[in-house]
C-alpha atoms as one frame of an Amber mdcrd trajectory, in Angstrom:
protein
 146.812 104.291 -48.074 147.575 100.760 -46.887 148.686 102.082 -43.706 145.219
 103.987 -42.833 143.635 100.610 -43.654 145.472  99.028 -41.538 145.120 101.348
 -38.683 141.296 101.424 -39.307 141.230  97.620 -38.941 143.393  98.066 -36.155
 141.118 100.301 -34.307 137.979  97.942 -35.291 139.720  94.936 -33.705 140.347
  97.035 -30.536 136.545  98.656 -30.713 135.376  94.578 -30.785 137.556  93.359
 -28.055 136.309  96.541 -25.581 132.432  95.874 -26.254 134.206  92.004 -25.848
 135.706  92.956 -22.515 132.615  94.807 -21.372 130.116  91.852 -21.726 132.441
  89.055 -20.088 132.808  92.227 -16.770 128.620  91.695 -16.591 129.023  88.424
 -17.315 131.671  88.121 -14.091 129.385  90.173 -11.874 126.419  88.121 -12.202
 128.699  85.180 -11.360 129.770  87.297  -8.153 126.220  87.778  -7.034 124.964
  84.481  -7.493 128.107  82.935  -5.545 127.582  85.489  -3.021 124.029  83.344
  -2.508 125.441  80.289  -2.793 127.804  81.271  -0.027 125.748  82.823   2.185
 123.251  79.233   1.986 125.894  77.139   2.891 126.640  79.048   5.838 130.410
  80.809   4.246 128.843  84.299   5.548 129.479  83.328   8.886 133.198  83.426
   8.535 134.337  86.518   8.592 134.199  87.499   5.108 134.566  91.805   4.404
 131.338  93.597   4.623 129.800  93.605   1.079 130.042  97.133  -0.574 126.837
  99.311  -1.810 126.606  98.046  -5.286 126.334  94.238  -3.951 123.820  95.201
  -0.790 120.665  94.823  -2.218 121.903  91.487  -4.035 122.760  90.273  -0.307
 119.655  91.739   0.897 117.842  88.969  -0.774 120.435  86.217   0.177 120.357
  86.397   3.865 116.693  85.907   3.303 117.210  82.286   1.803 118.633  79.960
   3.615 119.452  76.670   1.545 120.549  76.469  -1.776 121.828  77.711  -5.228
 120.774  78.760  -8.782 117.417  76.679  -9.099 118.629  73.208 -10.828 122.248
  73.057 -11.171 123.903  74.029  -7.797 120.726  72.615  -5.592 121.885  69.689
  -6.106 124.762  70.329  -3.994 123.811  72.052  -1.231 120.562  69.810  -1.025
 123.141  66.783  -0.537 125.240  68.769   2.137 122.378  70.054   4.308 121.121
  66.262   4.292 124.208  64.956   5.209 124.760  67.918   7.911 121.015  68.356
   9.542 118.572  66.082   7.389 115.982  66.985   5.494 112.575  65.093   5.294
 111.150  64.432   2.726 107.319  66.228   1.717 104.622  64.221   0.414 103.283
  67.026  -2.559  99.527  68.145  -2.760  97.921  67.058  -5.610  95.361  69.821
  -4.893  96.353  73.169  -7.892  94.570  76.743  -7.107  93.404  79.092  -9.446
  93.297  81.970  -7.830  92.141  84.396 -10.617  93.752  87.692 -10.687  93.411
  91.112 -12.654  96.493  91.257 -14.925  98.186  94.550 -13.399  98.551  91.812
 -11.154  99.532  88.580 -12.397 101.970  91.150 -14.243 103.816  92.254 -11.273
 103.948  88.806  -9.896 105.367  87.374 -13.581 107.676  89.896 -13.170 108.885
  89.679  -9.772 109.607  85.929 -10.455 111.419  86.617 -13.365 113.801  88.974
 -12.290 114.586  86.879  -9.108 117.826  84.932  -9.798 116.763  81.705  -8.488
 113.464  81.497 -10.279 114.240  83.423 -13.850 115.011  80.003 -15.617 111.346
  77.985 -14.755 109.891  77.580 -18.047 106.857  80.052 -18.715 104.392  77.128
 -18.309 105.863  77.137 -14.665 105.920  80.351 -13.726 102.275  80.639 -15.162
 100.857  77.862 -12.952 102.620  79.527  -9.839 101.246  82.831 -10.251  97.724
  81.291 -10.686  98.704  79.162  -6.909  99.705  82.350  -5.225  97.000  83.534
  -2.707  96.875  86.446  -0.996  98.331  87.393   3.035  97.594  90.583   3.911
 100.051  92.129   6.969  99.324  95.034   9.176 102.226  97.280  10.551 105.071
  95.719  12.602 103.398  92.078  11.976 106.324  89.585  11.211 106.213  87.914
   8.161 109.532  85.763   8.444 111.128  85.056  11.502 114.844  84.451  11.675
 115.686  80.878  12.924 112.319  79.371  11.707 111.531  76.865   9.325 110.714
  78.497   5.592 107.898  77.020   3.917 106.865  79.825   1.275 107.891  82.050
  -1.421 106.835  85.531  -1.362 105.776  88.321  -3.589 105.131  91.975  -1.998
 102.579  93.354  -3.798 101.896  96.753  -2.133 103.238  98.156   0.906 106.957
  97.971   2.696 108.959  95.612   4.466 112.514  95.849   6.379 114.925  93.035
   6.521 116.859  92.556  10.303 119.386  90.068  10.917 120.758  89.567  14.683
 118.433  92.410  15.476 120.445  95.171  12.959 118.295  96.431  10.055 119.927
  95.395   6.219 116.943  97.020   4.263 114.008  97.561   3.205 112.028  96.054
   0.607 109.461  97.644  -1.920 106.459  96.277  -4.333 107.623  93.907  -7.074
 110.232  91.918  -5.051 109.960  87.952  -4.767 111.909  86.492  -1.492 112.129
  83.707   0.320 112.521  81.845  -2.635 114.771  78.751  -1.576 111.908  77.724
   0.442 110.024  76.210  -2.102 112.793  74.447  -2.546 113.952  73.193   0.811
 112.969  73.171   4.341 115.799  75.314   5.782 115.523  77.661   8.516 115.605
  81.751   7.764 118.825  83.427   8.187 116.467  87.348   8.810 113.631  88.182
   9.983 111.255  89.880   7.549 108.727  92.283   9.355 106.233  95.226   7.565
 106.205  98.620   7.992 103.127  99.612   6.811 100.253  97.670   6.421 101.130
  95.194   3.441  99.682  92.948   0.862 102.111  89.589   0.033 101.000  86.560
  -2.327 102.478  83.285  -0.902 103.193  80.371  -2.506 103.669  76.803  -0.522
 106.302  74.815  -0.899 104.410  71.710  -1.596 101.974  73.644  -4.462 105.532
  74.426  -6.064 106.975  70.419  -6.231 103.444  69.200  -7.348 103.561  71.907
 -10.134 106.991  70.971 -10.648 106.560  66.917 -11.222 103.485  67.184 -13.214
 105.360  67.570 -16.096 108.577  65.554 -15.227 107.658  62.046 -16.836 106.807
  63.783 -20.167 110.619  65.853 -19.818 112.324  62.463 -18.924 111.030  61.020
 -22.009 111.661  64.106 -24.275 115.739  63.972 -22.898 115.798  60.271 -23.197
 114.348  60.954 -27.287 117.259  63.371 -27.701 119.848  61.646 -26.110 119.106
  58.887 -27.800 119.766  60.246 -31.433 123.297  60.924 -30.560 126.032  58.375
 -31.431 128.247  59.460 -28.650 125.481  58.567 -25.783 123.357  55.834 -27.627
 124.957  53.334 -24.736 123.250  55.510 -21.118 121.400  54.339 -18.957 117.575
  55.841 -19.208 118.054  56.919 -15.045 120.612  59.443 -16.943 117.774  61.299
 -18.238 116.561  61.836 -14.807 119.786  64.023 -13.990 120.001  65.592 -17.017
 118.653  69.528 -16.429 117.200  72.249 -19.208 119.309  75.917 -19.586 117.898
  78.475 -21.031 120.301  81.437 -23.402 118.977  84.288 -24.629 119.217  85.040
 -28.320 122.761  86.547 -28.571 124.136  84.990 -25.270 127.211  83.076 -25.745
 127.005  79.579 -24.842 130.786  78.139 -24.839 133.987  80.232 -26.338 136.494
  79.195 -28.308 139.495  78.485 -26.466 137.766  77.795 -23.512 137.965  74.192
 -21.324 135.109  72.133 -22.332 133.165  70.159 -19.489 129.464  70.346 -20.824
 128.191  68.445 -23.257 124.536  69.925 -24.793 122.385  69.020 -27.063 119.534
  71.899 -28.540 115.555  71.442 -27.431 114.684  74.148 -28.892 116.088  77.144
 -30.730 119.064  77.755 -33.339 123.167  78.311 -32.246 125.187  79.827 -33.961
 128.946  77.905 -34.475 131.745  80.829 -34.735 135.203  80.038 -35.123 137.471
  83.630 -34.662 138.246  86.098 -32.024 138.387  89.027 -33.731 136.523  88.718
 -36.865 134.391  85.829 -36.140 133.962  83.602 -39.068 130.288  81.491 -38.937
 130.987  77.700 -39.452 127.094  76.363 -39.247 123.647  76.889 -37.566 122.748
  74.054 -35.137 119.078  73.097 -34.470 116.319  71.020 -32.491 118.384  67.535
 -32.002 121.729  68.982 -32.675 124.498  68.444 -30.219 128.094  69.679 -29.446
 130.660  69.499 -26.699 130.489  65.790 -26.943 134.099  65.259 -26.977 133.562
  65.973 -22.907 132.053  62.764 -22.212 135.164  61.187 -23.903 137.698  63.359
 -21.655 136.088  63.425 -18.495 133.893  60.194 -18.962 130.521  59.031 -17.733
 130.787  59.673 -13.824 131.250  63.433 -14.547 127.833  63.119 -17.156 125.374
  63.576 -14.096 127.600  67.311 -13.041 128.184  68.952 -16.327 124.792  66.767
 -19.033 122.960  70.324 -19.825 119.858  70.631 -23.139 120.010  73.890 -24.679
């Protein structure tokens, strides 16, 4: 009898570490596609690398599209500093002028959408993402009319709405693309040149948003986050010493309920502290036992300011 108990546990321990296994291979694949972005922004496509298989060609589709950047805060940073230092970038006075184009919710739906499941753009807060659907206007594009050109400056974000585009780079079709996609994303972001050219098919209907509409959406709200990191960091005894420009490089992740945050075992470099939401704090591998729940103000993985100290704060300084 002890001996079927034991094998039963056995077989529950190995059941846990599978479904264990199978969430860290997503995990890892979604790290592969967004560092097969970051790569081909920086310019790594162009040397020599394999050509990608089926399962990552609609991923790199989208990439070749966007020349510039990285996952929307953290890596920009980055590349923003090495395509100054390469080419220069100037900087863009931003509009203080915000549309409202009104639009039927089918709509606004697919655009929501669109920007959600885009990589680059699924972390904006919903505030954000709000505002920028209400900016977008409408371009409409009749057949074989270019709507990106490769080599040219990029100034917009896009969001096909009805019709169908094909994606050409060095004059050989990649694609096509189909309602509900948003491209041209690091745009918004930086003024980089295209890496494809983006033409339609069939007569098309796009909404565009400007580069300059996105930062002005973007800093209306930055004084009031500055002071809400600068509150929080504040009530922590390990940081009560910073600086307030600290606040100004600290960014906001976002984890979905379930999603781990750090593992146990793991090499800490991130310090967070929790805006909003409850963690969890496990201490196990395979039978997890729960140590506390964390809220609004809480903090952990303070003990990497101590190892790596405060010129590493600016990299790894993340709110929950």
């Amino acid at each position: 009898m002890h001996l079927e108990e034991e094998l039963t546990r056995r077989d529950q321990e190995i059941r846990a570490q599978e479904q264990q296994l199978q969430r860290l291979q997503r995990e890892v694949a979604k790290k592969v596609s967004q560092i097969d972005k970051l790569q081909d922004a920086i310019g790594y496509n162009s040397l020599g690398r394999s050509p990608p298989t089926l399962a990552r060609h609609s991923r790199r589709l989208l990439s070749v599209i966007n020349q510039g950047s990285t996952r929307f805060h953290r890596v920009a940073v980055e590349v923003h500093r090495r395509l100054k230092a390469k080419e220069g970038v100037s900087a863009e006075p931003t509009s203080g002028h915000f549309c409202d184009s009104r639009k039927a919710h089918p709509m606004s739906k697919l655009i929501n959408e669109a920007i959600m499941n885009n990589d680059f753009l699924m972390k904006l807060e919903p505030q954000h993402m709000r505002e920028m659907v209400d900016c977008m206007y409408e371009k409409i594009y009749i057949a074989n009319q270019l709507v990106i050109q490769e080599g040219e400056p990029g100034n917009y974000l896009y969001v096909l709405a009805e019709g169908l585009l094909e994606v050409m780079q060095n004059g050989k079709l990649l694609g096509q693309m189909r309602p509900g996609t948003a491209f041209g994303e690091l745009a918004i972001l930086y003024n980089c040149k295209r890496t494809a050219t983006v033409k339609a098919v069939t007569q098309s209907y796009i909404w565009a948003l400007d580069r300059q509409t996105f930062q002005s959406i973007m800093m209306r709200s930055t004084q009031a986050r500055h002071e809400e990191y600068f509150s929080f960091l504040r009530r922590c005894t390990y940081v009560t010493y910073i600086h307030t420009d600290l606040c100004m490089l600290a960014t906001t992740d976002y984890f979905n309920k379930g999603e781990y945050i750090i593992r146990e075992g793991e090499e800490g470099n991130t310090f967070f502290i929790i805006a909003k939401g409850e963690v969890k704090s496990t201490e196990g591998y395979s039978e997890p036992q729960e140590i506390k729940i964390l809220g609004v103000g809480d903090y952990f993985g303070e003990k990497a300011l101590i190892r790596f100290g405060p010129f590493f704060i600016s990299l790894f300084l993340r709110l929950v």
